[in-house]
C-alpha positions as CSV (number, residue, x, y, z in Angstrom):
1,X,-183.2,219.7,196.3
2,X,-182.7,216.0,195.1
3,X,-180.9,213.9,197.0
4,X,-178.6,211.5,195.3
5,X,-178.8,208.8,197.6
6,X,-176.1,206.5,195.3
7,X,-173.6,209.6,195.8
8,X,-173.8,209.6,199.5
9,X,-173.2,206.3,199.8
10,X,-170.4,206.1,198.1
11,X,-168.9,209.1,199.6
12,X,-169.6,206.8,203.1
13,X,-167.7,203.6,202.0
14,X,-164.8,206.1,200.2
15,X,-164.3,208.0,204.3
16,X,-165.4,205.5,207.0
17,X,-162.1,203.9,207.5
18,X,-160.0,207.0,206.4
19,X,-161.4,210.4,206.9
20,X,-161.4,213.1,204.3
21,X,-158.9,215.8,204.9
22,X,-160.5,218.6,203.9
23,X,-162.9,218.2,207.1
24,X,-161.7,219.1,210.3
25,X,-161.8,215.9,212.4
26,X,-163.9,216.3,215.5
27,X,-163.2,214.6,218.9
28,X,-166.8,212.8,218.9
29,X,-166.4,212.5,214.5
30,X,-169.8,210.2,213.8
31,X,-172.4,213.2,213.0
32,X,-169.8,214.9,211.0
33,X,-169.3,212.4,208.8
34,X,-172.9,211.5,208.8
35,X,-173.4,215.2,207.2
36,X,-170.9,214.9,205.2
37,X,-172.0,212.2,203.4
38,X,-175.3,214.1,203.2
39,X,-173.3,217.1,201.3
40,X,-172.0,214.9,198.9
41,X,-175.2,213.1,198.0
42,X,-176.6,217.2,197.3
43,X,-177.3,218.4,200.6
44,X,-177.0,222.3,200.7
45,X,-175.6,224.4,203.7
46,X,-178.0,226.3,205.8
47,X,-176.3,229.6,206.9
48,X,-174.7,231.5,207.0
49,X,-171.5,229.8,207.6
50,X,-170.3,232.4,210.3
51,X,-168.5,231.6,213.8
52,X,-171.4,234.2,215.2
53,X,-173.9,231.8,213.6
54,X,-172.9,228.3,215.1
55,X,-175.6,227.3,217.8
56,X,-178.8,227.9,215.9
57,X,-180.5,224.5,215.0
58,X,-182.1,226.1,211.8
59,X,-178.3,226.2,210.6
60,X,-176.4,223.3,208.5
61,X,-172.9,224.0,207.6
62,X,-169.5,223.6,207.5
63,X,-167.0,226.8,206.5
64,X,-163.3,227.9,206.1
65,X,-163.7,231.1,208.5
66,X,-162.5,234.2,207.5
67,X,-160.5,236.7,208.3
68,X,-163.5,239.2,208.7
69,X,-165.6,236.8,210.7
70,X,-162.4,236.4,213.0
71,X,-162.9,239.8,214.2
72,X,-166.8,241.0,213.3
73,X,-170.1,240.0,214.9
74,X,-172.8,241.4,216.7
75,X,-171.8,241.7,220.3
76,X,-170.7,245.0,221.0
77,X,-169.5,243.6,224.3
78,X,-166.5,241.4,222.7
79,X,-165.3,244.6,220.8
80,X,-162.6,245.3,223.4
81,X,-161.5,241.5,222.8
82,X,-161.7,241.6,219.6
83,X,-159.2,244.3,219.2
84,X,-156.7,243.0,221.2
85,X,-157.0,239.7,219.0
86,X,-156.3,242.0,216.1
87,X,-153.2,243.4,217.4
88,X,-152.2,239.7,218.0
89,X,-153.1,238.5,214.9
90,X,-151.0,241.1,213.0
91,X,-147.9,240.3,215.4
92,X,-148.0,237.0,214.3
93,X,-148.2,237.7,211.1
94,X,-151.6,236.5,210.0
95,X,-153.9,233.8,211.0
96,X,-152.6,230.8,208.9
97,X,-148.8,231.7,209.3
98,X,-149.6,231.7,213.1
99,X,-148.9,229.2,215.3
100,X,-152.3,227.3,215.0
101,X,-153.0,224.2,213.1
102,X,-154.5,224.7,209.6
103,X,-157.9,223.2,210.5
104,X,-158.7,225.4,213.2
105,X,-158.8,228.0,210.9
106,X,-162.6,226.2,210.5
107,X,-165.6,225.7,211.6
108,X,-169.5,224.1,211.9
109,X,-172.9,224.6,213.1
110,X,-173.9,222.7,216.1
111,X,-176.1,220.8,213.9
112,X,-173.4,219.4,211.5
113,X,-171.5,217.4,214.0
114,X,-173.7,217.5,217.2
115,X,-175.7,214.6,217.4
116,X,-178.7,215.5,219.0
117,X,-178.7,219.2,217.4
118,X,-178.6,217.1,214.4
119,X,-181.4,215.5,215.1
120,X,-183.5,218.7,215.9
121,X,-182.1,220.1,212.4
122,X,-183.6,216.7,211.0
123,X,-187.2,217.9,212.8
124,X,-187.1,221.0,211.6
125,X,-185.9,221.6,207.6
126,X,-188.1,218.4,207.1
127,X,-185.4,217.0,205.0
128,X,-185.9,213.9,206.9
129,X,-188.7,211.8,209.1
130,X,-188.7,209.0,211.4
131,X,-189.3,205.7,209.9
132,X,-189.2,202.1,211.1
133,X,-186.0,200.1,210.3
134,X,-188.2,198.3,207.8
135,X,-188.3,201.7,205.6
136,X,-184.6,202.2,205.7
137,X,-182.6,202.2,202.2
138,X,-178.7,203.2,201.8
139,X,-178.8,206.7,202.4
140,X,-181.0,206.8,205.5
141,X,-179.8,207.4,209.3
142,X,-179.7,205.6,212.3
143,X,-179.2,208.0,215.9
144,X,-178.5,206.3,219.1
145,X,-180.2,207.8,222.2
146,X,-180.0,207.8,226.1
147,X,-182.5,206.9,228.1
148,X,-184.7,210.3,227.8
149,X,-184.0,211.0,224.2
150,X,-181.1,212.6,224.0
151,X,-179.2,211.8,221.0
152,X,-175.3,210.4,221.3
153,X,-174.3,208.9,217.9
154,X,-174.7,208.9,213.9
155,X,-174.5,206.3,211.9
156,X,-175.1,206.1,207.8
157,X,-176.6,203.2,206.4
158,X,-174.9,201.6,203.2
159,X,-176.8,199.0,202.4
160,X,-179.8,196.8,203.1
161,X,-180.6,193.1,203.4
162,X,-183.5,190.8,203.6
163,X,-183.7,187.0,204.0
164,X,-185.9,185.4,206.5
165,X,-184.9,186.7,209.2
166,X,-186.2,190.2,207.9
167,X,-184.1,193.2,207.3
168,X,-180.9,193.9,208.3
169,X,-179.0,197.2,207.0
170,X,-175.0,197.8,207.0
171,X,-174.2,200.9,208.5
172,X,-171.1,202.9,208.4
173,X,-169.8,205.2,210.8
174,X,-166.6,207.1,212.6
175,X,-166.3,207.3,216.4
176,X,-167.8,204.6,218.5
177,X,-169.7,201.0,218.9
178,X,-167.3,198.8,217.7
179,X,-165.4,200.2,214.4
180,X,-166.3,201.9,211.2
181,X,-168.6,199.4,210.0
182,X,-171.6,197.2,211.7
183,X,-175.1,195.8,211.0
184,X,-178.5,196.6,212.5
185,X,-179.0,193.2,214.3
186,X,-175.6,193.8,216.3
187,X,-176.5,197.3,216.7
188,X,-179.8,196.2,219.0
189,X,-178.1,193.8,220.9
190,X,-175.8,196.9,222.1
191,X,-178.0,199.4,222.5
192,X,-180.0,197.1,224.5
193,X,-177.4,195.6,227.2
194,X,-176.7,200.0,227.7
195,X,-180.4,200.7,227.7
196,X,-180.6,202.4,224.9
197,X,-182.8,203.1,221.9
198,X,-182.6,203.7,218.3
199,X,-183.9,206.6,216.1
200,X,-184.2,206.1,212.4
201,X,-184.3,208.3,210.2
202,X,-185.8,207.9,205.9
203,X,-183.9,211.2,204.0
204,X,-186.7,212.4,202.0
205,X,-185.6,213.2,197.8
């Protein structure tokens, strides 16, 4: 799989002020766009896309559900459930002519637009590694963390700079610290004043 870092990056500057439509927006939005740029610089879906397949951190994807994933799985438990959904669904008269809003209709893995079960997707396709911010290129990632490790935010870096004050990357981003756009050097000064740390992140390909 080659990563086309050039692609990604421009999908990033096209969607960080105003989000794509296709994709469902997502209360906490910054790791799904973060993967979605990775999709459109070549990143493939790890499946399969299936609402019984959505909190395994193996799994990379984002999927239109369908009408027999509404109503299969492998619980025998939620057959009774199940059934009754079907009667509902056929009084309505099908999912999409239903009362619910277009984009419900899908779905994603934890991993797509979870930041820390992003991050363990990271650790364990070894599509990416930790890197210092002197390694990072538009293209890379940046993850914000708590204190313990636990990863809150996302953030795609567009662009790289050096002068003598050493590097400083743009990043681009949705949902949080400060707006859709920022640098590295602003980005510490937050983190540290909330006792926070960075994670960084070179996309290998």
């Amino acid at each position: 799989m080659r990563y086309n870092r050039q692609g990604a990056v421009h999908y990033a500057r096209r969607f960080a002020h105003v989000a794509n439509p296709w994709f469902r927006p997502f209360p906490n939005d910054c790791t799904n766009f973060v993967s979605q740029c990775l999709w459109a610089g070549g990143w493939e879906m790890v499946g399969p896309p299936s609402v019984w397949n959505y909190n395994n951190d193996g799994a990379w994807w984002y999927s239109q559900i369908s009408d027999e994933d509404i109503f299969s799985g492998p619980n025998r438990a939620a057959d009774g459930i199940k059934d009754v959904a079907k009667q509902a669904y056929k009084l309505a008269g099908g999912f999409v002519g239903a009362t619910v809003d277009p984009h419900d209709r899908y779905r994603a893995s934890f991993t797509w637009a979870g930041a820390d079960n992003f991050k363990t997707f990271l650790e364990r396709s070894g599509r990416a590694e930790r890197a210092p911010v002197s390694d990072l290129r538009p293209g890379d990632i940046i993850q914000a963390a708590h204190q313990g490790g636990f990863i809150h935010h996302s953030m795609f870096v567009v662009e790289r700079m050096t002068g003598p004050g050493g590097v400083n990357l743009v990043y681009l981003q949705h949902s949080g610290y400060g707006g859709p756009q920022g640098t590295y050097r602003d980005l510490i000064e937050r983190v540290r004043k909330n006792q926070e740390e960075l994670v960084c992140w070179r996309v290998k390909g």
